[in-house]
N, C-alpha and C positions, 0 to 999 in steps of 0.2 A: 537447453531444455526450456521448457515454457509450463509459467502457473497459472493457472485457472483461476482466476479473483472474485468472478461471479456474472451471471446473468450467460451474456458468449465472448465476457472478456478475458484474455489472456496475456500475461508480459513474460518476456525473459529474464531466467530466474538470473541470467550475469548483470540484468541488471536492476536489481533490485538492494535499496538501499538498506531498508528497513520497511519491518511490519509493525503496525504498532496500536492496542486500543483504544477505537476513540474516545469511550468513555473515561478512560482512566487519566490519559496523555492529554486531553483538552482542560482541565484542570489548571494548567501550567497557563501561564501569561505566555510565554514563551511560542510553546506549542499552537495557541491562539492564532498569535502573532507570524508564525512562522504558513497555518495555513491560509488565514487571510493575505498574507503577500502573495499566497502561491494564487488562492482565487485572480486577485487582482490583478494578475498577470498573465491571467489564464490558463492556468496549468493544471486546474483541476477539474478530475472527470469525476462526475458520479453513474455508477455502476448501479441500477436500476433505482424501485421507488420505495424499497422495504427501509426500513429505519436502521442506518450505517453502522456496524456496530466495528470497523477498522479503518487504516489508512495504510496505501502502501508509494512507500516513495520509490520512483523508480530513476534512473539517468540512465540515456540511452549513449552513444558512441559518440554523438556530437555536442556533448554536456546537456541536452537538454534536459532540464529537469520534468517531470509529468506524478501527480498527487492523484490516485486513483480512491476514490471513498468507496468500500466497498459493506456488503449487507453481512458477509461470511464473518465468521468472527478471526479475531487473529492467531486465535490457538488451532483452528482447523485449517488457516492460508500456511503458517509457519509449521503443521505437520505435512501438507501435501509438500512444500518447500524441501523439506528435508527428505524425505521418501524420493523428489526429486534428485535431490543431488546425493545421494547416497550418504551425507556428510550428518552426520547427531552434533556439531557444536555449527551450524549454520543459524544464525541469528538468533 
């Protein structure tokens, strides 16, 4: 199955790590730290010009990792997510 992140982006919901907001989770030194590596390595897409208000990590089949920033909030990616997989404890 495939989620809709935003703008005509879509990733596979098998792989999808975590949703997470990025107002909340950027707080963290950590979480800072975690997506500036991913910038610097280029792994991350932003998903149009609206003001980001999630992240979604995703690792595809070849470990690659890919940090999509997206505009949609995380509580509406994590119910289309679940409507997806039919599953109520998915992330």
């Amino acid at each position: 199955m495939y989620l809709h992140i935003g703008e005509e982006a879509v990733v596979r919901t098998d792989e999808v790590l975590g949703i997470f907001d990025i107002e909340n989770t950027t707080v963290s030194p950590a979480t800072r730290e975690f997506l500036a590596a991913a910038e610097q390595h280029g792994n991350v897409v932003t998903i149009g010009d609206d003001l980001p208000r999630s992240f979604v990590v995703c690792v595809d089949k070849n470990g690659t990792q890919t940090v999509y920033i997206s505009q949609i909030s995380c509580a509406t990616l994590r119910k289309r997510a679940r409507l997806m997989s039919n599953s109520p404890n998915l992330w």
